[in-house]
C-alpha positions as CSV (number, residue, x, y, z in Angstrom):
1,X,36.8,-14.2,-24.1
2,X,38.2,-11.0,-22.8
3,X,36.0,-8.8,-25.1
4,X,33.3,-11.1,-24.3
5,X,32.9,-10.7,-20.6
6,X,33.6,-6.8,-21.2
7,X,30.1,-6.8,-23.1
8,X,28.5,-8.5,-20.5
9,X,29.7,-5.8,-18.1
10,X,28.8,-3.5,-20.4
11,X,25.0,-4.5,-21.2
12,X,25.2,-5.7,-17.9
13,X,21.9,-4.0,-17.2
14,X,20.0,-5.3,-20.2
15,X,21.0,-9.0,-19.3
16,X,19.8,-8.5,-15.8
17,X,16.3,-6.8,-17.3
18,X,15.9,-9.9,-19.5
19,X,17.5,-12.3,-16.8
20,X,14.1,-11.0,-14.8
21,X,11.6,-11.1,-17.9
22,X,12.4,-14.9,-18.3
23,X,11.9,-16.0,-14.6
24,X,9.1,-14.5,-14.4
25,X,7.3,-14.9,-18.2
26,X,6.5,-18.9,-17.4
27,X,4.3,-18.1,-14.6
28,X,2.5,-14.7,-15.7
29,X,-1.2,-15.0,-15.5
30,X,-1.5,-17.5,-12.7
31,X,-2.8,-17.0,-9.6
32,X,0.0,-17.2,-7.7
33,X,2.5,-15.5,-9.7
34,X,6.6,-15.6,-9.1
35,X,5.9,-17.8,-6.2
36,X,5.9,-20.5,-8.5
37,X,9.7,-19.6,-9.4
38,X,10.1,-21.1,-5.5
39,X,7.4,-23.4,-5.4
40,X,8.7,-25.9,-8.2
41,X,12.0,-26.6,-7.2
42,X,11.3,-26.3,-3.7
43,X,8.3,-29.4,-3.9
44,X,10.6,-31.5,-6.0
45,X,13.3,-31.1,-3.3
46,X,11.3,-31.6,-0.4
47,X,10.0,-35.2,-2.6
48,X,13.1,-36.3,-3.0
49,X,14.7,-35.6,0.2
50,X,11.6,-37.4,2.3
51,X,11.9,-40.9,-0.1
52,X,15.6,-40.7,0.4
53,X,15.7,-40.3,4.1
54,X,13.1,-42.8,4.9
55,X,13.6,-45.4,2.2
56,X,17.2,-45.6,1.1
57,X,20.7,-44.3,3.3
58,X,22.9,-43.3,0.2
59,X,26.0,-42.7,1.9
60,X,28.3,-42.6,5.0
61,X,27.8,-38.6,6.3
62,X,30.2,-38.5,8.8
63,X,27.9,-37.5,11.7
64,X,25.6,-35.2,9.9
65,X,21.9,-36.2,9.5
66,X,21.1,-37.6,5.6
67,X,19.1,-34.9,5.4
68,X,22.0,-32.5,6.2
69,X,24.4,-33.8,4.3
70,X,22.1,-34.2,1.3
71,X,20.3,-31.1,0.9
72,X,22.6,-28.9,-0.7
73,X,23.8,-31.3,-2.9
74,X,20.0,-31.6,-4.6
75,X,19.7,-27.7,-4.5
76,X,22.7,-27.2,-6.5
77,X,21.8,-29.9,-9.0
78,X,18.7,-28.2,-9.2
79,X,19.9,-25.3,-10.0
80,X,22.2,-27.0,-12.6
81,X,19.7,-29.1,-14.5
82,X,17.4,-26.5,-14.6
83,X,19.9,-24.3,-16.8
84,X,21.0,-26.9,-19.1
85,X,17.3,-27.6,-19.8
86,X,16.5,-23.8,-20.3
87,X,19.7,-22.9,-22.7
88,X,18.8,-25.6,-25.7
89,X,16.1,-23.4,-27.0
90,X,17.6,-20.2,-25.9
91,X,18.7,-19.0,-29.0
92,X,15.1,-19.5,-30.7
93,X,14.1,-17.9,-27.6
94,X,16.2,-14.6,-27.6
95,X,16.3,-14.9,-31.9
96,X,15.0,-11.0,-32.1
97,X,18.2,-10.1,-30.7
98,X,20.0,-11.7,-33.7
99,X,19.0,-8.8,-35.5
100,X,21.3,-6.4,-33.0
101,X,24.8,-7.0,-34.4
102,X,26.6,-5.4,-31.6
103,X,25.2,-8.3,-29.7
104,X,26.9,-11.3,-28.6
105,X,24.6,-14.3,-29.1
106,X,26.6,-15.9,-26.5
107,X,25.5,-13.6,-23.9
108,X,22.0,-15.6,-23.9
109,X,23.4,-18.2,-21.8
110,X,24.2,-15.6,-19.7
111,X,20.6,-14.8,-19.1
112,X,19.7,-18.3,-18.3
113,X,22.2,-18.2,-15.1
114,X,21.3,-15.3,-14.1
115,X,18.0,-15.9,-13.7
116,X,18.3,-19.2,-12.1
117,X,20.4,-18.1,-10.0
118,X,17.9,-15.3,-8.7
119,X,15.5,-18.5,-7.6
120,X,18.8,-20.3,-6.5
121,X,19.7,-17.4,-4.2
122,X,16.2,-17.9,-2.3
123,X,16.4,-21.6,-1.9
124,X,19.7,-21.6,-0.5
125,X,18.8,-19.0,2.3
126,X,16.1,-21.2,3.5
127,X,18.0,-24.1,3.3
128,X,20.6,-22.9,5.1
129,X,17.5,-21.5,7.8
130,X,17.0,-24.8,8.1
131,X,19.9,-26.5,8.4
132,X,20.8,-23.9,11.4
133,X,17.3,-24.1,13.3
134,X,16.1,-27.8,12.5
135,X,18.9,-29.9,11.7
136,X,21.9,-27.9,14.5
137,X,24.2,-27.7,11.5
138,X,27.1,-25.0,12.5
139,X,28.0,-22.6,9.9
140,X,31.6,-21.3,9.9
141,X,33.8,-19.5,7.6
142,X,33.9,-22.2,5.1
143,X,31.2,-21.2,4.1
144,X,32.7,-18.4,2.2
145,X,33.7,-21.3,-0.1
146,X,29.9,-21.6,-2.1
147,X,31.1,-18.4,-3.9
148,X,34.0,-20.1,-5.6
149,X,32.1,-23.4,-5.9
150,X,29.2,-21.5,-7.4
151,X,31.6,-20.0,-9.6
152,X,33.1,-22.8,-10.1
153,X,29.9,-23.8,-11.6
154,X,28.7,-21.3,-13.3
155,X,31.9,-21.6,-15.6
156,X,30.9,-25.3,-16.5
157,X,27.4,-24.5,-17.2
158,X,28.6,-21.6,-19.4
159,X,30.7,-24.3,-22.1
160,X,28.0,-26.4,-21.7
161,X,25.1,-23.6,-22.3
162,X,27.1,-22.2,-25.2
163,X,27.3,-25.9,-26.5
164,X,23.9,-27.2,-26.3
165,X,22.2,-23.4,-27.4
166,X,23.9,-23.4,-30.6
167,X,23.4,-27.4,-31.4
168,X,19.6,-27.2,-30.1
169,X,18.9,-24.3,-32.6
170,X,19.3,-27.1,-35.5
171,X,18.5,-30.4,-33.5
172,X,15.7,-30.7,-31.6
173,X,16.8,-34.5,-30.5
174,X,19.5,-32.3,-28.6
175,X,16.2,-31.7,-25.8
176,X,16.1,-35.5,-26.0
177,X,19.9,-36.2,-25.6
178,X,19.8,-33.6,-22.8
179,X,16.7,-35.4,-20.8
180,X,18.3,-38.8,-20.6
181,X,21.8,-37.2,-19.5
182,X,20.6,-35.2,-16.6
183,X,18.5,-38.5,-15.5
184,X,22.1,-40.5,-15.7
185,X,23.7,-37.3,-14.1
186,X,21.1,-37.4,-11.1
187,X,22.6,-40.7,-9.8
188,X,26.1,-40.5,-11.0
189,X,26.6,-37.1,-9.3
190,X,27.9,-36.9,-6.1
191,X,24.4,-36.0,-4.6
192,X,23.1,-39.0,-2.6
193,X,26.9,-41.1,-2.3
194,X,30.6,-40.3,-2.5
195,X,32.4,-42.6,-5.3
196,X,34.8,-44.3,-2.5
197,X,32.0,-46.2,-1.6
198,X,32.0,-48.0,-4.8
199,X,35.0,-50.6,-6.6
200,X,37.7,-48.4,-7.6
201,X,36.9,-48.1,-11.5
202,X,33.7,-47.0,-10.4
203,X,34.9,-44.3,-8.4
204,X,37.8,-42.5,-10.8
205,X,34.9,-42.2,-12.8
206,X,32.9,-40.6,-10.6
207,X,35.8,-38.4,-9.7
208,X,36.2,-37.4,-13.5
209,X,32.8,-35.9,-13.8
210,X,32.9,-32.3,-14.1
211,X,30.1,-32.2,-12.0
212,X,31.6,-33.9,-8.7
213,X,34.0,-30.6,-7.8
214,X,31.6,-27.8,-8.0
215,X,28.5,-30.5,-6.1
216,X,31.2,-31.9,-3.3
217,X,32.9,-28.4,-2.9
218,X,29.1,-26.8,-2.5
219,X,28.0,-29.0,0.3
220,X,31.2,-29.4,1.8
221,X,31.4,-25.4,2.4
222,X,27.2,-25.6,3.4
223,X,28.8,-27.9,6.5
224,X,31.9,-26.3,7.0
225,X,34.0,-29.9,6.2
226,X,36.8,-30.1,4.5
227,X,37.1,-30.8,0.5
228,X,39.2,-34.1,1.2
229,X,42.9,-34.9,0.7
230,X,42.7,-34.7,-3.6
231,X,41.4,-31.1,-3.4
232,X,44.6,-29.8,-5.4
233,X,44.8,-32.5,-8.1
234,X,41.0,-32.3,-8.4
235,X,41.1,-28.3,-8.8
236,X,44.0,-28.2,-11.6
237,X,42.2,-31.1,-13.3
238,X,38.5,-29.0,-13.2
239,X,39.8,-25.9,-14.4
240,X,42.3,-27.2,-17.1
241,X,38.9,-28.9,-18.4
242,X,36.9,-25.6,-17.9
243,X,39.4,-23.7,-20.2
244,X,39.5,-25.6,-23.0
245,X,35.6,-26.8,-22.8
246,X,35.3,-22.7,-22.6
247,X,37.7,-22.7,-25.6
248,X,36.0,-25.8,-27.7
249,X,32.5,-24.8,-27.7
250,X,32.7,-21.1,-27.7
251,X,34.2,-22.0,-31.4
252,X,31.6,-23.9,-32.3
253,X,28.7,-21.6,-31.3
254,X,30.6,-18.5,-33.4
255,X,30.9,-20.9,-36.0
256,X,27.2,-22.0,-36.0
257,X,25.8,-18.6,-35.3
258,X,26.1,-18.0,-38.9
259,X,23.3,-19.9,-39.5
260,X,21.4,-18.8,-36.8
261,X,19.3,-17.0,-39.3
262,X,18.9,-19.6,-41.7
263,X,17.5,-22.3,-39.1
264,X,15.2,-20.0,-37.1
């Protein structure tokens, strides 16, 4: 891993060159260009925040409009879903590169984060615009927290990424798998409720995702409130997961990289 992460700093430069190539590749030719990088997740937000705010009340937000409280929560599972839907065919993607043996096949991933962060980066600053002008949410220095939680995901979506490139290279039900798991992950996540509102069983389950730290963290810091009382036992139990998910399927993409070749 350690060798790993000094290649990335080392090609640092050519990851962020091809981290800028595939943002803006999808939209090249259109009218409008990169602003459709913006456009797309921005619409879907906007959608889902108005039928949530005027149809359904998801949860108790402790004195912050729905709006508020939700918004930051959808950005970052934006943000997340979008990577795990770009990394399955990565590898295909970035397969020229297999020919470059000094190259980590890993570092493909890599790209994908990067450039959705780029698009991330931009939402969040007019969210946050927002938030301050529209919705009279303060902004402290808890704030400094969405590094950490950003981070914080950014390490999950790595041992998944490195997961579901190297399986989706040979499976292309993985595309499938991955569709109906971020539509069960959309309502299971901590985006729209928080788990004590459901019957305790329920709820430890909803703690256990990997996915409720990094979310509740994120819009916790976005409103400068507190993480809640299980903050420690929640962190060691995150990153004890993160190392050995890091650990698990870092082995099995090495392993089947050997057949990268073969299947592409």
């Amino acid at each position: 891993m350690i060798k790993l992460l000094k290649q990335s700093y080392q090609q640092r430069n050519l990851l962020f060159l091809l981290a800028w190539r595939d943002l803006t590749s999808s939209y090249s030719g259109s009218v409008l260009g990169n602003v459709w990088v913006v456009i797309d997740p921005l619409i879907y937000v906007v959608l889902t925040l108005f039928f949530f705010q005027f149809a359904i009340r998801g949860a108790d937000t402790g004195g912050v409009s729905y709006v508020a409280w939700v918004l930051p929560a959808i950005l970052f599972w934006t943000f997340a879903s979008g990577v795990m839907s770009s990394v399955i065919s990565s590898v295909r993607e970035y397969s020229y590169l297999l020919r470059h043996k000094s190259f980590d096949m890993r570092l493909v991933v890599f790209i994908k984060i990067f450039s959705a962060t780029l698009v991330h980066i931009v939402l969040m600053l007019v969210v946050i615009t927002v938030l301050i002008l529209f919705l009279n949410v303060q902004i402290g220095w808890k704030m400094f927290g969405l590094i950490y939680y950003f981070f914080s995901m950014c390490c999950l979506l790595v041992a998944i990424g490195w997961m579901l490139s190297a399986l989706g290279t040979f499976w292309k039900d993985i595309r499938n798998i991955v569709a109906v798991f971020l539509q069960v992950g959309f309502w299971v996540s901590p985006i729209f409720w928080e788990p004590e509102r459901f019957p305790k069983p329920i709820a430890i389950l909803m703690f256990l995702n990997p996915f409720y730290y990094p979310i509740h963290g994120y819009r916790q810091s976005v409103l400068s409130s507190e993480f809640g009382p299980h903050f420690a036992l929640m962190t060691l139990y995150f990153w004890l997961l993160i190392g050995f998910s890091l650990w698990f399927s870092s082995r099995i993409f090495q392993r089947l990289s050997r057949s990268f070749g073969d299947a592409i």
